[in-house]
Structures are given as structure tokens and as C-alpha cells.
VEXPA-35654 format. One record per residue (C-alpha): residue number from 1; y, z, x; residue in one letter; chain. Coordinates in nm, 3 decimals, decimal comma. Example, Ala and Ser with C-alpha at 12.3 -4.5 7.8 and 13.67 -1.06 7.14 Angstrom:
<nodes>
[node 1; [-0,450; 0,780; 1,230]; "a"; "A"]
[node 2; [-0,106; 0,714; 1,367]; "s"; "A"]
</nodes>
This chain:
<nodes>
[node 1; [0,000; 0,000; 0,000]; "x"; "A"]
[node 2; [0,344; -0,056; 0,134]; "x"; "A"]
[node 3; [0,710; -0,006; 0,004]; "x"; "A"]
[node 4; [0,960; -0,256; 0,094]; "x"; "A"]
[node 5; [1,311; -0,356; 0,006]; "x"; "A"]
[node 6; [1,383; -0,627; -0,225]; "x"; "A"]
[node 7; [1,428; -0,874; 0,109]; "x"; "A"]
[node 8; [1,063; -0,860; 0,222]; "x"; "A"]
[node 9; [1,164; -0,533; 0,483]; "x"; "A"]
[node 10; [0,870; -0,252; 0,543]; "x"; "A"]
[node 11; [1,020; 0,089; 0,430]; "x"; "A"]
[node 12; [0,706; 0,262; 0,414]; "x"; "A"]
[node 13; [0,364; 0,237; 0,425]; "x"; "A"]
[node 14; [-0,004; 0,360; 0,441]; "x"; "A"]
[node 15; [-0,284; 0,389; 0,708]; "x"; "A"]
[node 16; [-0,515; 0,176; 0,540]; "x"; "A"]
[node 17; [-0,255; -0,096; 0,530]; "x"; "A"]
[node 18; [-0,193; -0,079; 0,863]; "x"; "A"]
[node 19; [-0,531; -0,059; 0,968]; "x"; "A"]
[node 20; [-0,620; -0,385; 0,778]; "x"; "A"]
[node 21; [-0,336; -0,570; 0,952]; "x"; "A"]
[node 22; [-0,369; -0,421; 1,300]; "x"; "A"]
[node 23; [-0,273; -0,664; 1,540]; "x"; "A"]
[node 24; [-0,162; -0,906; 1,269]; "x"; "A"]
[node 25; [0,198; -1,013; 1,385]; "x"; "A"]
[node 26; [0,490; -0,904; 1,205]; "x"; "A"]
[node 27; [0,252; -0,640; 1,031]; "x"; "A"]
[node 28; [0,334; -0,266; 1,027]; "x"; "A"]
[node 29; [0,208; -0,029; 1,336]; "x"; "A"]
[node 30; [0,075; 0,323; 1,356]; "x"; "A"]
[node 31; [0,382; 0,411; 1,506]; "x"; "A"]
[node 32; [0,587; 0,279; 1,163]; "x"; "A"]
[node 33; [0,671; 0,003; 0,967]; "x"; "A"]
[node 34; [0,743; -0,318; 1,170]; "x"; "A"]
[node 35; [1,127; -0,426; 1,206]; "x"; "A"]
[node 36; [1,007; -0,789; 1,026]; "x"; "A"]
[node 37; [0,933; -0,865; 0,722]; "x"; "A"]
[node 38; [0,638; -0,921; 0,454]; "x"; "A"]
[node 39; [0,697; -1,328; 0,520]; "x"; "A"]
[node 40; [0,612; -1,283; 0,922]; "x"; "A"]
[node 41; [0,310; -1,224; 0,817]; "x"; "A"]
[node 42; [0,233; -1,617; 0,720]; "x"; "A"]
[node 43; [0,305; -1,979; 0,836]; "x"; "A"]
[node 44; [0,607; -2,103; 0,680]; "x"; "A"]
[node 45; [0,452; -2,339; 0,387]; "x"; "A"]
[node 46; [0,283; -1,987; 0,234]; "x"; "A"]
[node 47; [0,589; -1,813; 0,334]; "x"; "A"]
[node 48; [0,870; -2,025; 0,177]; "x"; "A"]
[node 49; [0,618; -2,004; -0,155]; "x"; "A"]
[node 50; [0,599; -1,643; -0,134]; "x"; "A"]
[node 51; [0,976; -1,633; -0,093]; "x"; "A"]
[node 52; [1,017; -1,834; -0,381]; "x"; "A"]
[node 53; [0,772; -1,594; -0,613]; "x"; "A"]
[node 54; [0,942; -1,276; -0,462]; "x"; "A"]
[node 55; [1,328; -1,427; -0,583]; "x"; "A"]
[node 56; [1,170; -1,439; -0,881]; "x"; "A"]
[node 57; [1,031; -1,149; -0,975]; "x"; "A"]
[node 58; [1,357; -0,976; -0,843]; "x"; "A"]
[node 59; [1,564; -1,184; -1,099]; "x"; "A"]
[node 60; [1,320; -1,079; -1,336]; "x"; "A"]
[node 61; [1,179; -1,433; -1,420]; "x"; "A"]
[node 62; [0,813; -1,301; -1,381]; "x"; "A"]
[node 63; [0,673; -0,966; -1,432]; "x"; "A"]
[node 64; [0,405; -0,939; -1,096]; "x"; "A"]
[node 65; [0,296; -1,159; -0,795]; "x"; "A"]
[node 66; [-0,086; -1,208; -0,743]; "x"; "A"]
[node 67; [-0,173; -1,466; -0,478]; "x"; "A"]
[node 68; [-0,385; -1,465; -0,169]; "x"; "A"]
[node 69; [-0,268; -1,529; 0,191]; "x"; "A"]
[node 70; [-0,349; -1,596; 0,533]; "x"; "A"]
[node 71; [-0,314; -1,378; 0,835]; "x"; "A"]
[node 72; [-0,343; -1,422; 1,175]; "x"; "A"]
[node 73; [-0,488; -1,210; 1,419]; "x"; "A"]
[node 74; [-0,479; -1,436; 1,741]; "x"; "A"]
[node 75; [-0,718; -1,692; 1,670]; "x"; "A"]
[node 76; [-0,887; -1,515; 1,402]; "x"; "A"]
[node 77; [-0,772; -1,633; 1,038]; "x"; "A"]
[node 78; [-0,765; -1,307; 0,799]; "x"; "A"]
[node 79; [-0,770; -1,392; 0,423]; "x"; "A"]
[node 80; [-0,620; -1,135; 0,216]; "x"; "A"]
[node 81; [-0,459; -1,091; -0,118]; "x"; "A"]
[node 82; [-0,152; -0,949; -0,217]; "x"; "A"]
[node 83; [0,018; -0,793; -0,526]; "x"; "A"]
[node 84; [0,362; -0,701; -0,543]; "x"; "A"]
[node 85; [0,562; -0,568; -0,846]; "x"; "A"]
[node 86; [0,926; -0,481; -0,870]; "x"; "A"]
[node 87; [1,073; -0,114; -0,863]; "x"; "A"]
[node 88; [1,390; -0,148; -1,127]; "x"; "A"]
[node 89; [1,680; 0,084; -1,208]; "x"; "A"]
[node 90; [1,687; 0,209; -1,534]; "x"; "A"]
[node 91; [1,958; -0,120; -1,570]; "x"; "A"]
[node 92; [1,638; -0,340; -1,518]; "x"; "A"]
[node 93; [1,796; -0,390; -1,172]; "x"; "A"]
[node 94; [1,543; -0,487; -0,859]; "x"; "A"]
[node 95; [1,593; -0,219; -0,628]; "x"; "A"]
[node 96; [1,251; -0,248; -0,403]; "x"; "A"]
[node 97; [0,955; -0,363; -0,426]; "x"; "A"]
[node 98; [0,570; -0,241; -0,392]; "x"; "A"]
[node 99; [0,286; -0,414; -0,295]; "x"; "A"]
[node 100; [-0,083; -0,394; -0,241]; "x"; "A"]
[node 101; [-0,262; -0,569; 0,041]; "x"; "A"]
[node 102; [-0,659; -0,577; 0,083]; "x"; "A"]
[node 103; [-0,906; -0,800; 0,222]; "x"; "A"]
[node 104; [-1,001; -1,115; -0,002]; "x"; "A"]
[node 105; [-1,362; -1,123; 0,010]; "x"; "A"]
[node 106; [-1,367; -1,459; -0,193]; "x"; "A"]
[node 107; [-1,630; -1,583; -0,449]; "x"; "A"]
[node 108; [-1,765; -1,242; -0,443]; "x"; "A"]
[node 109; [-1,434; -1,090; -0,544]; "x"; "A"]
[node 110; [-1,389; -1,354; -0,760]; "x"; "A"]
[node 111; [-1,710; -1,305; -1,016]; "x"; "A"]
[node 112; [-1,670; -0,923; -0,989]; "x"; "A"]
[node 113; [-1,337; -1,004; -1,154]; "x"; "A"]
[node 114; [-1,457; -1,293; -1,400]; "x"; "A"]
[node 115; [-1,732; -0,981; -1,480]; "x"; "A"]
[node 116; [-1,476; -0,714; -1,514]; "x"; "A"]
[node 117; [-1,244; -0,924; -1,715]; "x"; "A"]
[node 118; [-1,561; -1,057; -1,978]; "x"; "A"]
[node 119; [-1,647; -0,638; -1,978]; "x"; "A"]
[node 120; [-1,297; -0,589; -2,070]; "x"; "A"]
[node 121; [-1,323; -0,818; -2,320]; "x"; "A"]
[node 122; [-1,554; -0,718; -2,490]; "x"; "A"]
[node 123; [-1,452; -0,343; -2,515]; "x"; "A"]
[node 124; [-1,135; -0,464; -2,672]; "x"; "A"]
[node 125; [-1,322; -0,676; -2,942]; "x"; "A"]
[node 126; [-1,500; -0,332; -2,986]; "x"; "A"]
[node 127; [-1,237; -0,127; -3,023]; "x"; "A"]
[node 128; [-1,022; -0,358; -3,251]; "x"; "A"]
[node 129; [-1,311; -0,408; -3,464]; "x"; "A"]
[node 130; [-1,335; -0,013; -3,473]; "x"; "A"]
[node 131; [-1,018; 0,033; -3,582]; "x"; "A"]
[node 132; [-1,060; -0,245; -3,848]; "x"; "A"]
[node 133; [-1,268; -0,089; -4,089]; "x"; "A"]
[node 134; [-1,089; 0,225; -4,207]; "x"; "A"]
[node 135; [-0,727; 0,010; -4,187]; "x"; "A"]
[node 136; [-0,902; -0,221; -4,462]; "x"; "A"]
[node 137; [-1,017; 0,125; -4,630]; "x"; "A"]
[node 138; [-0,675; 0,249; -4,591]; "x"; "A"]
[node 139; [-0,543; -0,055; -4,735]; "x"; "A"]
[node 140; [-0,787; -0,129; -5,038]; "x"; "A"]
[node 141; [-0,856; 0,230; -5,169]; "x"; "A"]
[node 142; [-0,443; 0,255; -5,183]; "x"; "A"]
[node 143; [-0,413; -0,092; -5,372]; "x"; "A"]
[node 144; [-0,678; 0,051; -5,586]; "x"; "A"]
[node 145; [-0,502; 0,337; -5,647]; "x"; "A"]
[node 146; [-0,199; 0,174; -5,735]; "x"; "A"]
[node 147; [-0,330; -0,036; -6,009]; "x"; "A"]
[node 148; [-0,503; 0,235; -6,152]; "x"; "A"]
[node 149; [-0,204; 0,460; -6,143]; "x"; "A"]
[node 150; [0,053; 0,187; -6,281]; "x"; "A"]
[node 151; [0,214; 0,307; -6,558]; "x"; "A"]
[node 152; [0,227; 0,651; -6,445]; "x"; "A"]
[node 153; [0,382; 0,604; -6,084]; "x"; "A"]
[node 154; [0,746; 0,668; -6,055]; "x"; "A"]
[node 155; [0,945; 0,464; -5,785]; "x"; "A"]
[node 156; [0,875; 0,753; -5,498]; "x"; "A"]
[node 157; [0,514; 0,725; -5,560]; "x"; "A"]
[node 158; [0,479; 0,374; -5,537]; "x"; "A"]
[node 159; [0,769; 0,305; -5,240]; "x"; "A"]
[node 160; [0,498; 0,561; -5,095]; "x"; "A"]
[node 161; [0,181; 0,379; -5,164]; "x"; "A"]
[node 162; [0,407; 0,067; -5,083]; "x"; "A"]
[node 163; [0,475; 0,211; -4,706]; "x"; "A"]
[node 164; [0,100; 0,287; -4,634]; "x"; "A"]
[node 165; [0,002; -0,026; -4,732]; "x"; "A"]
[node 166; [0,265; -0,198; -4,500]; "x"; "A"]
[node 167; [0,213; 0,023; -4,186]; "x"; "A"]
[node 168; [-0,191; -0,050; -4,239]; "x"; "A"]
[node 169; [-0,093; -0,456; -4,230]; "x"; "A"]
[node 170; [0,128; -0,393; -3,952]; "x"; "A"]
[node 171; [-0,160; -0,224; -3,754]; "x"; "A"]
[node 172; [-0,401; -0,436; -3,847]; "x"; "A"]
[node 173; [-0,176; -0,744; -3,686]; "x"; "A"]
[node 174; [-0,095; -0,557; -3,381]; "x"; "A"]
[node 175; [-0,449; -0,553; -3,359]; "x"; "A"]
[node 176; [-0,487; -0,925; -3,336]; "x"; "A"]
[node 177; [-0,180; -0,950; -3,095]; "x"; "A"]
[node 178; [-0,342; -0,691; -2,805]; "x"; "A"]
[node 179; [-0,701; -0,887; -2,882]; "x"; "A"]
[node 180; [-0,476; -1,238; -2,814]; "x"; "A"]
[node 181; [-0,314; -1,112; -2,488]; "x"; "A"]
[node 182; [-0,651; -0,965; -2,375]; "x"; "A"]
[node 183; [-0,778; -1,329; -2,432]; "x"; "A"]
[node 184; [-0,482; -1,452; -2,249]; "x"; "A"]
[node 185; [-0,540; -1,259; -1,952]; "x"; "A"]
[node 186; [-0,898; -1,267; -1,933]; "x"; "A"]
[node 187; [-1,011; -1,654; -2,086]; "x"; "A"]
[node 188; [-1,195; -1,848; -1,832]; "x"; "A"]
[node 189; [-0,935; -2,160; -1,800]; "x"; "A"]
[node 190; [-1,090; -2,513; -1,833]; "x"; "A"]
[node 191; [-0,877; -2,698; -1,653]; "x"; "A"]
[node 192; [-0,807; -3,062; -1,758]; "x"; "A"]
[node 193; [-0,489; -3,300; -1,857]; "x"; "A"]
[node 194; [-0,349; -3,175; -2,133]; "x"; "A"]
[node 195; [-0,076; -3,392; -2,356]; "x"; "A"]
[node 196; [0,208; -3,125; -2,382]; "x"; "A"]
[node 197; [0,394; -3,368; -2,645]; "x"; "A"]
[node 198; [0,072; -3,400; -2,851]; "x"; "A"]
[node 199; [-0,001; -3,073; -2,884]; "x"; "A"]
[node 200; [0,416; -2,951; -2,968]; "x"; "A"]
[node 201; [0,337; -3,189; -3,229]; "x"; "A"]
[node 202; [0,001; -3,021; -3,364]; "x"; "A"]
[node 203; [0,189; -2,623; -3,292]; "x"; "A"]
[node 204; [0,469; -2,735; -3,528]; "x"; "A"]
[node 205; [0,241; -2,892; -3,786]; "x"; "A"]
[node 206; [0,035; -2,562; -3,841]; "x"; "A"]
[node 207; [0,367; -2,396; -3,840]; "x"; "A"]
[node 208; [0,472; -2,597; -4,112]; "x"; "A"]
[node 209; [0,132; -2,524; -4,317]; "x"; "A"]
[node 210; [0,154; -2,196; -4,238]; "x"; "A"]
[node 211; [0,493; -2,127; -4,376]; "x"; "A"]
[node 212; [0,552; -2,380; -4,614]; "x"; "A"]
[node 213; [0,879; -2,210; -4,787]; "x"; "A"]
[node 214; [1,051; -2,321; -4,510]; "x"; "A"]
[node 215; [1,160; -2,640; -4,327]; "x"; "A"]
[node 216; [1,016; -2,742; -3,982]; "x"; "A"]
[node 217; [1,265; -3,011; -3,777]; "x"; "A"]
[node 218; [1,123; -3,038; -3,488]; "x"; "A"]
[node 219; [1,186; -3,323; -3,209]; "x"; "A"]
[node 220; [0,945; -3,382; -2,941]; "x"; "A"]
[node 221; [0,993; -3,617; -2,626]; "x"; "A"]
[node 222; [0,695; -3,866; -2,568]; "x"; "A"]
[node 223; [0,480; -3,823; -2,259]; "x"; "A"]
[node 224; [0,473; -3,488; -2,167]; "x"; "A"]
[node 225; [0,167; -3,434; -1,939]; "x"; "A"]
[node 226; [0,045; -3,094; -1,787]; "x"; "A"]
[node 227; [-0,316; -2,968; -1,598]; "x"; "A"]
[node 228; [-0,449; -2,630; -1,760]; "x"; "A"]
[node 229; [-0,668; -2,488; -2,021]; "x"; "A"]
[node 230; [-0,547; -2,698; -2,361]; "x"; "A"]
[node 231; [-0,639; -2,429; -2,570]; "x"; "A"]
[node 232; [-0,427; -2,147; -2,381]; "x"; "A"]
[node 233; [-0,130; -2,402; -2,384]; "x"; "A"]
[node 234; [-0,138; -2,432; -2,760]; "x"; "A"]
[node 235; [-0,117; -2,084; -2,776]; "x"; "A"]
[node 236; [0,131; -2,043; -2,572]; "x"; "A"]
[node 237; [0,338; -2,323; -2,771]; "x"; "A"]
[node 238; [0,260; -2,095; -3,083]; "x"; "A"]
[node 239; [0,410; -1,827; -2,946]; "x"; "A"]
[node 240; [0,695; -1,967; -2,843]; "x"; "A"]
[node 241; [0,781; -2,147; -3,170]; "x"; "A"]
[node 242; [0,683; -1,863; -3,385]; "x"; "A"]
[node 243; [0,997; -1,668; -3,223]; "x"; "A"]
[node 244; [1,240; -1,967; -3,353]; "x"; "A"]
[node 245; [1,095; -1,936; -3,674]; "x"; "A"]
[node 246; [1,066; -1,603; -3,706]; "x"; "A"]
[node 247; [1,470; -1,590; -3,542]; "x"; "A"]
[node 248; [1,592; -1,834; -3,745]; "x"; "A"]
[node 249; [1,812; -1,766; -4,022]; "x"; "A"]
[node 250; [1,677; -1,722; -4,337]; "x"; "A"]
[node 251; [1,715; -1,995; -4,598]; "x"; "A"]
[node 252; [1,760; -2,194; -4,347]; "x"; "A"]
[node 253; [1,590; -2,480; -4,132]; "x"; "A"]
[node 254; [1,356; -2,411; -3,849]; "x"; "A"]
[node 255; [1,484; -2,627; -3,613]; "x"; "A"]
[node 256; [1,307; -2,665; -3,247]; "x"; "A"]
[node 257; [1,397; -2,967; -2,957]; "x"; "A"]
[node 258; [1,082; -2,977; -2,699]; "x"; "A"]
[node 259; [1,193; -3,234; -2,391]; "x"; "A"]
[node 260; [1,096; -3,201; -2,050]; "x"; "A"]
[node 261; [1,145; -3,338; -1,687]; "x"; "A"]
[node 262; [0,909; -3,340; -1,378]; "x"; "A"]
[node 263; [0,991; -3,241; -1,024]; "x"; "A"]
[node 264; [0,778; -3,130; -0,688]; "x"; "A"]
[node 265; [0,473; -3,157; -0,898]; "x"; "A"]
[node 266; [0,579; -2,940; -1,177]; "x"; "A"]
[node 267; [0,691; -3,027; -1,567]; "x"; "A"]
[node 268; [0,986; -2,840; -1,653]; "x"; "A"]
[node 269; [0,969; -2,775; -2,046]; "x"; "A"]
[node 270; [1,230; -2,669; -2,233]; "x"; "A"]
[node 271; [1,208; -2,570; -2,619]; "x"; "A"]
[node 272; [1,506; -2,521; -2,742]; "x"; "A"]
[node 273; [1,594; -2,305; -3,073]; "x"; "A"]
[node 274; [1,890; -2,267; -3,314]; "x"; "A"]
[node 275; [1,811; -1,895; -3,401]; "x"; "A"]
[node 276; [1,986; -1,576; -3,334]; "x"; "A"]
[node 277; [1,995; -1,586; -2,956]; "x"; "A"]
[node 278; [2,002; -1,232; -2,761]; "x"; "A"]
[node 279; [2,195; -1,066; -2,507]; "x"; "A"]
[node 280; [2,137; -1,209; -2,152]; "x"; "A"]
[node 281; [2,181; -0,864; -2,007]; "x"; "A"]
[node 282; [1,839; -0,758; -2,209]; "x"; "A"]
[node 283; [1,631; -1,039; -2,036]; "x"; "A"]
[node 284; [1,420; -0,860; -1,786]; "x"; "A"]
[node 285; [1,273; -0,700; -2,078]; "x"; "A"]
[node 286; [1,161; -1,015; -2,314]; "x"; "A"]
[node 287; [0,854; -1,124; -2,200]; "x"; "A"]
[node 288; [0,723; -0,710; -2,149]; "x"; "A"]
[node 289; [0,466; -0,633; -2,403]; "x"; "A"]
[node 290; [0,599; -0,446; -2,715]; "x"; "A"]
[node 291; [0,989; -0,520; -2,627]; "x"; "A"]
[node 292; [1,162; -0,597; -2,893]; "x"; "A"]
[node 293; [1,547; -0,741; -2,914]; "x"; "A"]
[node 294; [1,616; -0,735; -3,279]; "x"; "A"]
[node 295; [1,501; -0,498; -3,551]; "x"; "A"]
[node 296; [1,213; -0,595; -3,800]; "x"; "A"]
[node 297; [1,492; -0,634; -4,078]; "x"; "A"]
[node 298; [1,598; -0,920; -3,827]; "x"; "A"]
[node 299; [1,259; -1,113; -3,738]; "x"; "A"]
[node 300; [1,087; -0,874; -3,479]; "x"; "A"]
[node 301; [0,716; -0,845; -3,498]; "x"; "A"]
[node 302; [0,518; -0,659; -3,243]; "x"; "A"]
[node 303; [0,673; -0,739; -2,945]; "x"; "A"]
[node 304; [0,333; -0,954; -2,814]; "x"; "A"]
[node 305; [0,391; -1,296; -2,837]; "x"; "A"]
[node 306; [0,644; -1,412; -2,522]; "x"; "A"]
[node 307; [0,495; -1,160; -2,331]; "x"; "A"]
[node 308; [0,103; -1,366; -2,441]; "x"; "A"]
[node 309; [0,298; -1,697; -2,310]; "x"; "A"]
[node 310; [0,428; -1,538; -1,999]; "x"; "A"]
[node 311; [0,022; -1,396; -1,913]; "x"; "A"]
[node 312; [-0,047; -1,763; -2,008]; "x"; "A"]
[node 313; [0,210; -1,959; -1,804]; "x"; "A"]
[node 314; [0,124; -1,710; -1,489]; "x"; "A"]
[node 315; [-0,237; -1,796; -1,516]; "x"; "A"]
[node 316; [-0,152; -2,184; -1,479]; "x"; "A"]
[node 317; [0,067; -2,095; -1,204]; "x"; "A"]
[node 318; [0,408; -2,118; -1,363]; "x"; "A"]
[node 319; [0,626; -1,925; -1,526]; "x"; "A"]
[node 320; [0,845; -1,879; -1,856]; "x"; "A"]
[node 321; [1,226; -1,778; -1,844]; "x"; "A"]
[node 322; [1,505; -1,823; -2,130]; "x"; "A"]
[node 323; [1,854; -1,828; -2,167]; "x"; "A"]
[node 324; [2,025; -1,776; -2,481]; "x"; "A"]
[node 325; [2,398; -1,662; -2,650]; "x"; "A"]
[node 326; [2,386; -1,440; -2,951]; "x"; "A"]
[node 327; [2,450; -1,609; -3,282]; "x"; "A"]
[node 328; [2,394; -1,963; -3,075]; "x"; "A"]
[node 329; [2,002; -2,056; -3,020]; "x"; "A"]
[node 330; [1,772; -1,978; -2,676]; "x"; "A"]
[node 331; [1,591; -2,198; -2,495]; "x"; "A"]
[node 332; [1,293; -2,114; -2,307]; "x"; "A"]
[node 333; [1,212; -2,310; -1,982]; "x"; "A"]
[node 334; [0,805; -2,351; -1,881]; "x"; "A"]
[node 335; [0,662; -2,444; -1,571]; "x"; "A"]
[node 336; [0,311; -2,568; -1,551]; "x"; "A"]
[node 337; [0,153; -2,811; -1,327]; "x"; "A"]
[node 338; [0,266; -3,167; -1,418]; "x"; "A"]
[node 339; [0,036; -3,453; -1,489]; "x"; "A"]
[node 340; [0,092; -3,868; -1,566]; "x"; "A"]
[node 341; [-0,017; -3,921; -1,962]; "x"; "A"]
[node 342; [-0,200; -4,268; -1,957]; "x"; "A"]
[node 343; [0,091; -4,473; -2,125]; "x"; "A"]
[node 344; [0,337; -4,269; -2,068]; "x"; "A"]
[node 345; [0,668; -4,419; -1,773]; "x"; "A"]
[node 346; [0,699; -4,233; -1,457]; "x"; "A"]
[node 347; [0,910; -3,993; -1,420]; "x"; "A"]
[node 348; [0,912; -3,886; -1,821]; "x"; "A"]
</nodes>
């Protein structure tokens, strides 16, 4: 484990981290933390990568870093991983940084985790299947008792029965939100070429079904190509256009632009929204689990869903970040991996 300020800088750190990188240059001693940096410890292609990751977690575009490296001990290549999280002011500020260094022991590590993460899985099916059964009791057996007691319930009886019913739905959908980040973190992604434009198209369809009291305009720019799991990106795109519908003013349209741009092997998306916007100085804290902006009388749900498209975008190896005024629309920027759509003109 090591502490170190928000430029890369050891402040502090432990034996076993300096034990792993003994003799690794740029790498903390026994005598104390090393005058260089956590980017000395790689060639420049990793480092200028890791540089780029660090800058953004700082700003706050992305929650953690989780990537391996490579060391080197004279001649001898040492392969280890690294995770580093931000340590934030109670402004949200960056004000250091920890990280975790051990040794990456490769395809082993790598089906321990895929194990861990399918055990994890299923516990959370489990649990939310647990917790199911008596939130359906809860919720019929009070129905039941309203329509039995009709006539005789005066309005604090049945604003009562009313409330238990409502926090039982609630629960039972922040239920399905934890189980749909759990599959977001833990899915096995099938990589293949996935038409981004396509599916915007198919997200904003089901919207439309799903809500059909209000009206859908949504524009999508042809071509859009990405590489990643197709089912994970359409439920990121969910996400991110159930927030403009659920931020949109009532009574009116739903309206949501999707366009998009390539560059250095990466598709830039951008969806933008005409809904309420939020205040830019809150944005470290939109994509955290259960963060919420707005009240519920204003559109909030359980605080789940950007934070499921942010565990999604990660896992691709991009990234999710939004700007937005109050009163005037957001956009939210995604970067994924780009990829050519058969028919589509380079460079779209």
C-alpha cells in the first residue's frame, strides 16, 4: 500500500510494498519513500496512459484505476497490478491519492476473479430473491387489506396503507438496480462490433413502449461503431436515457440527440438531453451509487443507474463524464473503443 500526492509523489508507504519493488527503479526504499514518482516506475507509453487515468480520477471523471503494469528490475520484467483511488475533501476535492500494488500472477489471478465475481453473483441473486418474498407479502396482504377495509378507512388510514405500499415498490426496485450493477460489474464481456447507432435506436424504442404517455424525439447519427459486450452497451444506453426521461419536464417531450466522433482509436459519444440539468459543482458525485441530485418529487430514483453505466463504460475501458446547466439540458460524453460499421464513411 502506498500514499501519494495527487502528482504521482510517494508520501508514505508499507514494507510489503517496498519489498515487492526492491530494486525496481524509481520505487520506494527501506530507508523511505523514493524522491520520484509512481510513473518512474514504467516506460513512457504505460506511463503517459497511467498519467492520463490518474488526471482523471483527480478531476473526478472516473471513480478508481485498475490496470496492470510493468516493472523493471534490471533485466528482469515484473508484472504487477495496481489500484489507485482518490482521497477527497469533504468539497469532493482530490487531495491525495492511495494505491495498492501486488504481484499479477496472470491467468491464475484472472479465473480466481471470474470465480469470485460468478460467487458474488450468485449470493446477490440469493439475497434479492430473499428479500423478495415478504416485500410481495408486504405489498399484497396491505392491498388486501385496503379493499376489504374501503368504506371504513378514513384518509390517515389509507395515506398509511398508501405509504407501505410505496416504500415496499420502492424496495423491491432498488432491488433490481443493486442485482443490475452486480451484473455490470461482474458479466463476463463478449466482446464483438457493436452498432452504437442501432442499438440508440432500439434503447429509445423500448423507452417509448415503456412509457407511452409521453413523447420520445430522439435523433441518432448513422454509423456509430464500438468493440464491447452489446448487451452491457444497451444497458448502459438505458441508463443513460432513462435519466432524460425521467429529468425531463413533465408534460413535456423527451427529447435526446446521440452523435458521435472518433479519435486515437476511441468513439466519443455524446447524448445530449433537454431536462433539468444540475449543478456542475455536484459532479464528482453523479455517477457514485445511491447519489442523488434532485428530490423524488423531481425525477430521482435510486441513485443506480449512471453509476451502472460508469461500472459499464470502465469495464470496456472508457469512461462516462457530463456537463450540464440547471434549467438547460446535460450531456453525457462516452468513451468506448471505436470500430468501422460495414457501410458506414470513415471518420463518422
Amino acid at each position: 500500500m502506498a500514499i501519494l500526492a495527487i502528482d504521482g509523489t510517494w508520501q508514505e508507504t508499507n514494507p510489503a510494498l517496498r519489498c515487492l519493488l526492491a530494486g525496481v527503479a524509481g520505487a520506494p526504499t527501506v530507508d523511505g519513500p523514493a524522491p520520484g514518482t509512481l510513473f518512474e516506475l514504467v516506460q513512457s507509453e504505460q506511463a503517459a496512459t497511467l498519467r492520463a487515468e490518474v488526471a482523471a480520477l483527480v478531476a473526478g471523471d472516473r471513480q478508481a484505476i485498475d490496470r496492470p503494469i510493468t516493472c523493471h528490475r534490471g533485466d528482469e520484467a515484473l508484472e504487477v497490478r495496481v489500484n489507485i483511488a482518490a482521497i477527497r475533501d469533504t468539497a469532493g476535492l482530490a487531495t491525495g491519492l492511495v494505491a495498492q500494488i501486488r504481484e499479477d500472477t496472470g491467468a491464475v489471478q484472472a479465473a480466481a476473479l471470474d470465480a469470485m465475481r460468478h460467487q458474488l453473483q450468485a449470493q446477490v441473486d440469493a439475497v434479492a430473491h430473499d428479500l423478495r418474498a415478504p416485500l410481495r407479502s408486504i405489498n399484497n396482504f396491505s392491498g388486501l387489506l385496503a379493499r376489504k377495509l374501503d368504506e371504513g378507512l378514513d384518509a390517515t388510514s389509507r395515506d398509511h396503507l398508501g405509504r407501505i405500499r410505496g416504500a415496499a415498490s420502492r424496495m423491491s426496485g432498488l432491488l433490481d438496480g443493486l442485482a443490475e450493477l452486480s451484473r455490470a460489474s461482474t458479466a463476463q464481456i463478449r466482446e464483438s462490433l457493436v452498432d452504437i447507432s442501432m442499438l440508440a435506436d432500439w434503447v429509445a424504442a423500448e423507452q417509448q413502449d415503456a412509457h407511452p404517455d409521453r413523447e420520445f424525439l430522439i435523433t441518432v447519427q448513422p454509423g456509430l461503431g464500438a468493440r464491447g459486450d452489446e448487451r452491457l452497451l444497451k444497458t448502459l444506453l438505458a441508463q443513460v436515457m432513462d435519466n432524460a426521461r425521467r429529468f425531463s419536464p413533465d408534460g413535456g417531450p423527451v427529447s435526446v440527440d446521440v452523435a458521435g466522433t472518433q479519435a486515437d482509436g476511441m468513439l466519443r459519444l455524446s447524448i445530449r438531453d433537454r431536462g433539468r440539468g444540475f449543478d456542475m459543482r455536484y459532479r464528482h458525485k453523479l455517477f457514485e451509487p445511491f447519489q442523488r441530485l434532485h428530490g423524488a418529487d423531481e425525477g430521482a430514483g435510486d441513485g443506480l443507474g449512471l453509476a451502472i453505466a460508469q461500472r459499464i463504460a470502465e469495464r470496456h475501458g472508457g469512461r462516462i463524464d457530463a456537463e450540464s446547466d440547471p434549467d438547460s439540458g446535460s450531456v453525457f460524453h462516452l468513451y468506448l473503443p471505436a470500430a468501422q460499421i460495414a457501410g458506414a464513411a470513415p471518420g463518422e
